[in-house]
Residue, then its C-alpha position, 0 to 999 in steps of 0.5 A: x358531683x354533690x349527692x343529695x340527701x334526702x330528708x329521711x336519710x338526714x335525719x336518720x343520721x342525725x337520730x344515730x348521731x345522737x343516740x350514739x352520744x347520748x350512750x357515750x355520755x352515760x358509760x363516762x360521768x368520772x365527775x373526779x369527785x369520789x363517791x360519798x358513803x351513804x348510810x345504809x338503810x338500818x337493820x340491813x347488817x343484820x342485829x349484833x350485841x356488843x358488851x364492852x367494859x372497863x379493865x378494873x378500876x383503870x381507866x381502860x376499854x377490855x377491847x380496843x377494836x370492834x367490828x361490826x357490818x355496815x347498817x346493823x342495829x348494834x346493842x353496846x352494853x358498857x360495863x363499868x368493873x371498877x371496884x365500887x368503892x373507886x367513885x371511878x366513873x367512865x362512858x363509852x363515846x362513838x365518834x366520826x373519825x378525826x373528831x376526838x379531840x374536839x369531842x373531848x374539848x367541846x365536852x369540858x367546855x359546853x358538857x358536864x357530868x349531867x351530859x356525860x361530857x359530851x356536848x348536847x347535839x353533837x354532830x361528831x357524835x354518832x352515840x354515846x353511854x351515860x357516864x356510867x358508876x362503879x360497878x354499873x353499866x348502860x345499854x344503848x342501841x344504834x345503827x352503824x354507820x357506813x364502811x370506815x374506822x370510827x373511834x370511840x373514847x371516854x369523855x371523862x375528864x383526862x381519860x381519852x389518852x387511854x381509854x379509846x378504840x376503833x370500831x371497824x365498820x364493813 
């Protein structure tokens, strides 16, 4: 015997039906992609100074790890402590990770002193000292990036190979 449904019934199961997976469908979305860091609003990691310099006239960072939270407004102080009579020169680089070497390379070629060997509107620069003289230094300010490892460098011809380190962003 076939039972007949009324019309209020049927749609009622189809209301129940829908909502049912309409629910189902917002707990999924694995779209199996991972997730891209998003910059964090600046400031929200709080303010941090930083003061870096060289080790002497050697063309090496006193520091080679620096940590710092996710969206703070970092002020890096790079000293250089060469001996002034040394003519040495050095900056300080951030730079996105896996990038330090076409950094370098795009700052020999398209760079100059006047640049600070790094090539203007760099988007694998995140920030970036002047080259700075013996015996001086340079302040700049920027907002740090999301979570991750960021390398920085010295672009000055020759001394990447040693003069470099990781700021660890949290």
């Amino acid at each position: 015997m076939a039972r007949d449904i009324s019309r209020r019934s049927f749609l009622a199961l189809i209301s129940v039906s829908m909502a049912s997976g309409v629910s189902l469908a917002a707990c999924g979305g694995d779209s199996g992609q991972p997730a891209q860091p998003t910059a964090p609003p600046p400031g929200s990691g709080g303010e941090v100074s930083i003061t870096l310099a060289s080790k002497g006239s050697t063309p090496f960072y006193d520091r080679d790890r620096l940590e710092v939270k996710a969206g703070a407004r970092v002020t890096l102080t790079f000293k250089n402590a060469a001996d002034p009579g040394s003519n040495r020169t050095f900056n300080w680089v951030l730079v996105k990770p896996n990038t330090q070497l076409r950094v370098v390379s795009d700052g020999q070629s398209e760079g100059s002193p006047e640049t600070s060997y790094v090539k203007p509107n760099d988007p694998n620069v995140i920030a970036h000292t002047r080259l700075v003289a013996a015996g001086e230094s340079d302040t700049i300010t920027f907002d740090a990036p999301p979570p991750g490892e960021y390398p920085f460098i010295c672009t000055f011809p020759g001394y990447y190979n040693t003069m470099n380190g990781v700021l660890v962003v949290r």
